[in-house]
ROROSE-360342 format. One record per residue: residue number from 1; x, y, z of N, C-alpha, C in turn. Coordinates in steps of 0.001 Angstrom, whole numbers, plus 500000, padded with zeros to 6 digits. Example, Ala and Ser with C-alpha at 12.3 -4.5 7.8 and 13.67 -1.06 7.14 Angstrom:
2
R     n       nx       ny       nz      cax      cay      caz       cx       cy       cz
R     1   513190   494310   507800   512300   495500   507800   513200   496700   507800
R     2   512850   497750   507080   513670   498940   507140   512900   500030   507870
This chain:
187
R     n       nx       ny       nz      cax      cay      caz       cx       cy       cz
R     1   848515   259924   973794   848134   259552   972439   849350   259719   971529
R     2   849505   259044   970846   850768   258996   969647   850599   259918   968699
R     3   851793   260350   968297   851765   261726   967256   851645   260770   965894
R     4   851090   261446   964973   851136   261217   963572   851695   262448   962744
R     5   852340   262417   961968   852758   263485   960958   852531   263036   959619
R     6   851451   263550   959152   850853   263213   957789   851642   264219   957031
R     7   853249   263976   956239   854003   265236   955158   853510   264915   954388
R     8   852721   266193   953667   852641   266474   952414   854228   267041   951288
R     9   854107   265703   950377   855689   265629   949681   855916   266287   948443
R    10   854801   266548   948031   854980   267460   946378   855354   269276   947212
R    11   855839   269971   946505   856244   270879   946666   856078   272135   945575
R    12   855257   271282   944126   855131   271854   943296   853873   273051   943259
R    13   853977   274393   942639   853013   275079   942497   851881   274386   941574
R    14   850398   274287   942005   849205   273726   941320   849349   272173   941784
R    15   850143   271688   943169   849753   270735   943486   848488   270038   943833
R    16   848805   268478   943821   847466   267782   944345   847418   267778   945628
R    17   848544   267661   946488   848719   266633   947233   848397   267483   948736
R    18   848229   268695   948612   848020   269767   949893   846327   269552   949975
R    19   845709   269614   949113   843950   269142   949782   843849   267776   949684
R    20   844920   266699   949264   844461   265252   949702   844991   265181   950820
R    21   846622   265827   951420   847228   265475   952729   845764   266313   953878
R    22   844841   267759   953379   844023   268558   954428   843481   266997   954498
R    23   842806   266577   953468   841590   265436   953752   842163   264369   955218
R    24   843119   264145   954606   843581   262594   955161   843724   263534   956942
R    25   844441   264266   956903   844712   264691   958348   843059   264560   958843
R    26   842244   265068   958321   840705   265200   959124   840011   263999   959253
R    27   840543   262900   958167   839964   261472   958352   840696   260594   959780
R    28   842353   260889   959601   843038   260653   960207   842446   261351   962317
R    29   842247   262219   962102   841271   262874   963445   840090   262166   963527
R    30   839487   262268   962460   838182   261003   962815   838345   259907   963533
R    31   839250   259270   962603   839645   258211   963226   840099   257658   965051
R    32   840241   258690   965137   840242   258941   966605   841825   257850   967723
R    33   842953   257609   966502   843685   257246   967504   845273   257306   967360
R    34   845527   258420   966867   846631   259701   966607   846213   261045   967229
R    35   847089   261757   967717   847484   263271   967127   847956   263386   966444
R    36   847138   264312   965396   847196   264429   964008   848509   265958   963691
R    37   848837   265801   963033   849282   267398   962600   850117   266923   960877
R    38   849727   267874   960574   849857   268518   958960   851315   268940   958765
R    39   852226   268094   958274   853438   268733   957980   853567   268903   956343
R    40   853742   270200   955975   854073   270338   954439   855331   270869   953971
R    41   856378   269817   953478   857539   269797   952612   857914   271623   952144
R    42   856663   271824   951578   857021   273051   950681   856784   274039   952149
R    43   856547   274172   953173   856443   274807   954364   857513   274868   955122
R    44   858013   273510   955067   859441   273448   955637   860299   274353   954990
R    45   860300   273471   953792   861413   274608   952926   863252   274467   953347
R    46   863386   272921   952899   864478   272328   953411   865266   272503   951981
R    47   866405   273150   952064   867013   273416   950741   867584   272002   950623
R    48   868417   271603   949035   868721   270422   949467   870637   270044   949687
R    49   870278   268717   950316   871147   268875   952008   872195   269832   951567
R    50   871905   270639   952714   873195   271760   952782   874184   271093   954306
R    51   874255   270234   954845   874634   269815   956332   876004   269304   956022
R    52   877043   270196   956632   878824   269452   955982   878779   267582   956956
R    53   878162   267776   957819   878510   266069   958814   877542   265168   958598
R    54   877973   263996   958490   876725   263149   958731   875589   263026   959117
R    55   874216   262642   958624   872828   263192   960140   872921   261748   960833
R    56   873877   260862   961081   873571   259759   962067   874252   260282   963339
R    57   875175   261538   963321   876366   262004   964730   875109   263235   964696
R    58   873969   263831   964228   873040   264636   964962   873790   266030   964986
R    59   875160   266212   964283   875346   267808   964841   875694   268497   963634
R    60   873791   268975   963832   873449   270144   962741   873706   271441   962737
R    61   874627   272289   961507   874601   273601   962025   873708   274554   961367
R    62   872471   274132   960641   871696   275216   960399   870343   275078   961219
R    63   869658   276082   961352   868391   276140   962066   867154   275622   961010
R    64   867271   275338   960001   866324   274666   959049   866415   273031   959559
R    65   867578   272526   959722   867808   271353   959840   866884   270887   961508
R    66   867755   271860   962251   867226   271472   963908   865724   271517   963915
R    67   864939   272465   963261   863820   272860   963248   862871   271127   962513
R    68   863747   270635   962007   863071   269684   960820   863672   268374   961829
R    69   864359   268414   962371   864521   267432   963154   863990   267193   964791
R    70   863610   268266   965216   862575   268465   965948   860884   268221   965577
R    71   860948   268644   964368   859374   267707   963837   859538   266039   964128
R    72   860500   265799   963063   860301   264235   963107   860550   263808   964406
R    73   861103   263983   965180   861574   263459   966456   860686   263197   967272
R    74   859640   264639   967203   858558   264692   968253   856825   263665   967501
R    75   857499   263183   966246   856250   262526   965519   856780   260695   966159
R    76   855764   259819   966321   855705   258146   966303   855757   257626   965207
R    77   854604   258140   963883   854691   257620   963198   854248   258770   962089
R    78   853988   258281   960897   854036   259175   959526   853586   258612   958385
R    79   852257   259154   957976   852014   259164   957114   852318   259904   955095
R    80   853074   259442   954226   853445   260788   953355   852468   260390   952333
R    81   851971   261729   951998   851295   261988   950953   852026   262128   949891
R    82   851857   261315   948823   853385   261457   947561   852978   261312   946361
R    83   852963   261930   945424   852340   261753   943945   853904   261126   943694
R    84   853521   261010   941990   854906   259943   941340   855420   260544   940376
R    85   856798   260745   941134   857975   261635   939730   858846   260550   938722
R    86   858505   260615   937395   859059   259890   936411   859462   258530   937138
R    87   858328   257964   937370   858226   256729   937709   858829   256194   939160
R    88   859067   257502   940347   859805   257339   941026   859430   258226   942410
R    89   860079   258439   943547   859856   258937   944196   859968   260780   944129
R    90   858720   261262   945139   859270   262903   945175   860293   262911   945523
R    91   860933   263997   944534   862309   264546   945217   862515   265139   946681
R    92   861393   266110   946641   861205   266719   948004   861207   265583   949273
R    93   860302   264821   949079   860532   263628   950111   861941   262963   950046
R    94   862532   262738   949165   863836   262039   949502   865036   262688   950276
R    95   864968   264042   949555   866023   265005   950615   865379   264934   951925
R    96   864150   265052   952306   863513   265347   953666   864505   264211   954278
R    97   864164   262581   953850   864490   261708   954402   865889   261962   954898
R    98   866734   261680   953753   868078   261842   953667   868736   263129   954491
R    99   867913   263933   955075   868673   264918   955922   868613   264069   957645
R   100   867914   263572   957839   868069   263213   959072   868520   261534   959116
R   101   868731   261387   960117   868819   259404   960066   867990   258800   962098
R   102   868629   259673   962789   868174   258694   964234   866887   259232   964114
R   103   866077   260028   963823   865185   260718   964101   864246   259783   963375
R   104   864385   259297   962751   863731   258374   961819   863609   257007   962576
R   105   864340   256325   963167   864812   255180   963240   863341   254434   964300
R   106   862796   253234   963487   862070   252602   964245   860795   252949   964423
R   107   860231   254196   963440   859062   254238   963498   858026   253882   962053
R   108   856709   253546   962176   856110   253126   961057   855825   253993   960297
R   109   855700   253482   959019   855181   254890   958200   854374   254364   956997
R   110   852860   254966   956788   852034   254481   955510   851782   255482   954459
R   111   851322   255102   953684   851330   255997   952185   850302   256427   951670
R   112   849917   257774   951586   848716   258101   950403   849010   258423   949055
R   113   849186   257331   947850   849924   258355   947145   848588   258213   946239
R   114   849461   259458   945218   847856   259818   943855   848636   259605   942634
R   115   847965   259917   941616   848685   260538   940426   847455   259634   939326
R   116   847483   259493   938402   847133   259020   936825   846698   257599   937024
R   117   847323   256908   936245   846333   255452   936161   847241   254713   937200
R   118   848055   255084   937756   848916   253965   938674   848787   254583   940641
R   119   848169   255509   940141   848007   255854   941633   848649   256373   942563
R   120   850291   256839   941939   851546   257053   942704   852031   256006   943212
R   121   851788   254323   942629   852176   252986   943397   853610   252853   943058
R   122   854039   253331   942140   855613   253088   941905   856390   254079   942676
R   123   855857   255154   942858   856644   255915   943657   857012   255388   945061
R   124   855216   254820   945889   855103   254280   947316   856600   252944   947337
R   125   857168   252362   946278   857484   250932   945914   859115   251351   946225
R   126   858929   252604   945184   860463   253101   945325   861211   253305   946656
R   127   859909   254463   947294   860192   254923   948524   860255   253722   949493
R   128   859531   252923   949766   859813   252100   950590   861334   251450   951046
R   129   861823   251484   949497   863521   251083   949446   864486   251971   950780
R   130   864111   253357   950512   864578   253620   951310   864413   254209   953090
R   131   862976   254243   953061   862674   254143   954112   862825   253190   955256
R   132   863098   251578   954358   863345   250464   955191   865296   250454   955987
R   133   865834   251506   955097   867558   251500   955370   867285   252553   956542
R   134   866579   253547   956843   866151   254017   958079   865540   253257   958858
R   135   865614   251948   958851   864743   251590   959760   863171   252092   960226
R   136   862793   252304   959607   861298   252387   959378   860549   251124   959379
R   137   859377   251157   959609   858417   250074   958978   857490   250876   957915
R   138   857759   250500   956898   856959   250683   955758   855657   249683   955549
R   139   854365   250259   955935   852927   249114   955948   852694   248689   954777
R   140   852472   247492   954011   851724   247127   952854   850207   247731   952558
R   141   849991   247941   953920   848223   248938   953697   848521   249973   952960
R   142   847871   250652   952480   848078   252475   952350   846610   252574   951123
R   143   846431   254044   951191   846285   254630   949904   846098   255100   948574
R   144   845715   254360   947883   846289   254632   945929   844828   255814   945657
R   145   845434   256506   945263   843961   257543   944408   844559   257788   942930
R   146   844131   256857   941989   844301   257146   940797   843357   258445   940170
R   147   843787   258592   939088   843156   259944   938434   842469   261184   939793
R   148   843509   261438   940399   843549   262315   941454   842637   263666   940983
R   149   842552   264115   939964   842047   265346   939707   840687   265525   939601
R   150   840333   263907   939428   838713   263808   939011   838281   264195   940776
R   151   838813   263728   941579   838599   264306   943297   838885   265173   943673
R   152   839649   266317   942913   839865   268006   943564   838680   268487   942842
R   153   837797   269285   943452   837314   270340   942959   837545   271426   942842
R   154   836892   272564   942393   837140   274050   941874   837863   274784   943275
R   155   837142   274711   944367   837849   275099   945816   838845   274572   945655
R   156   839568   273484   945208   840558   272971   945495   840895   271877   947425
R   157   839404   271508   946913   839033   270510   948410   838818   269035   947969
R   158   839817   268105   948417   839111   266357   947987   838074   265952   948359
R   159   837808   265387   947385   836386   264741   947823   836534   262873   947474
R   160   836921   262607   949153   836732   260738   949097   835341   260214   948343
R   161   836103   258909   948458   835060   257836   948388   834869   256770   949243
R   162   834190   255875   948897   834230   254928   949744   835562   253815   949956
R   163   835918   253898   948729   836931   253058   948655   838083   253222   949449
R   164   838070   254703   948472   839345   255590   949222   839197   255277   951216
R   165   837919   256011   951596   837373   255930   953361   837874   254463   953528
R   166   837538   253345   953164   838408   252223   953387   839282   251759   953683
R   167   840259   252434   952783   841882   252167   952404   842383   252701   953434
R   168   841698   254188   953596   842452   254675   955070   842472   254627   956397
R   169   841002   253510   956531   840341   253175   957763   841911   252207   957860
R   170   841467   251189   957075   843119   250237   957013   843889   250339   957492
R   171   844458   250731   956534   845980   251482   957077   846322   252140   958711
R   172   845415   253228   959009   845338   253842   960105   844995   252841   961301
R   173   844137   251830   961208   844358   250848   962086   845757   250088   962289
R   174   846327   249182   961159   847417   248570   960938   848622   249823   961512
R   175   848687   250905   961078   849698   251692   961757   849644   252120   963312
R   176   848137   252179   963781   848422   252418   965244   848882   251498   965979
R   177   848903   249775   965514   849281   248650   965852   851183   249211   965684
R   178   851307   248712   964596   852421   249246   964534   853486   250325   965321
R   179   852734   251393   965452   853053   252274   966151   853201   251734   967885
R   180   852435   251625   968144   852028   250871   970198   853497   249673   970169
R   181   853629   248581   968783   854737   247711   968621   856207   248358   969249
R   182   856224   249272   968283   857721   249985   968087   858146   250655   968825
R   183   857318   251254   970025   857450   252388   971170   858691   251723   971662
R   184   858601   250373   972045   859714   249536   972832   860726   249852   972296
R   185   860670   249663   970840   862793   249435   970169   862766   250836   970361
R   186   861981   252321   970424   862470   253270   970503   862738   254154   972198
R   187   862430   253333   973251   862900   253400   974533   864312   253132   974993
């Protein structure tokens, strides 16, 4: 079965995005055609890039780096959970990206993002820019949860909808396609 790594990309204290990434991982298991696992940005705890060499020659000398490149490596594909910073992508997600490069290369990746009346769609728009220079496939399916807060409750647990259950049925189909595609260019 193909790995999925659903990163959760905000990193901020009183985030959204850690009980929408719990949700999506358990929908994502429902769904029944990934291994699922929960990667969170602020868990990693990737300072930003500290690496003196390039990440396309792979020779990392800190153990934060190897450790983070051993996630992605051992993931197919990836889902990021991403709210929207001043009209733009998380920071936290961009260093993530930008520390590695082969580890990346050739696999798909879809979007849950949240935030206010736009849903985190400018952020997903931004990011795509650079996810596609990794060679990624970035899906047109994904995600949008506008006014994100009206769906956390007091536990601090999301609560879907139908729409939302939709969007991710979507996507999660279109990416396992994707995913089964790309195995080849990455052999």
């Amino acid at each position: 079965m193909s790995k999925l790594s659903v990163v959760v990309c905000s990193t901020r204290p009183g985030r959204m995005g850690l009980p929408v990434g719990q949700w999506f991982v358990e929908h994502a298991k429902g769904h029944g055609k990934f291994e699922v696992e929960l990667v969170d940005l602020k868990e990693v705890g990737l300072p930003l890039i500290d690496e003196p060499k390039h990440p396309r020659l792979g020779q990392y000398e800190h153990e934060h780096t190897r450790r983070w490149s051993a996630t992605v490596s051992a993931s197919d594909a990836f889902v990021f959970v991403t709210p929207e910073y001043n009209y733009s992508s998380a920071p936290a997600l961009l260093n993530a990206l930008d520390f590695l490069y082969t580890e990346w290369l050739y696999k798909p990746c879809g979007f849950v993002s949240y935030g206010g009346v736009s849903g985190g769609l400018r952020s997903v728009q931004m990011t795509k820019l650079i996810v596609t220079s990794l060679k990624m496939v970035p899906l047109p399916e994904g995600v949008s949860i506008p006014f994100v807060a009206k769906h956390v409750d007091e536990q601090q647990k999301f609560k879907s909808d139908d729409h939302i259950d939709k969007s991710a049925n979507v996507m999660l189909d279109e990416l396992i396609r994707w995913t089964n595609a790309m195995k080849v260019l990455r052999s």
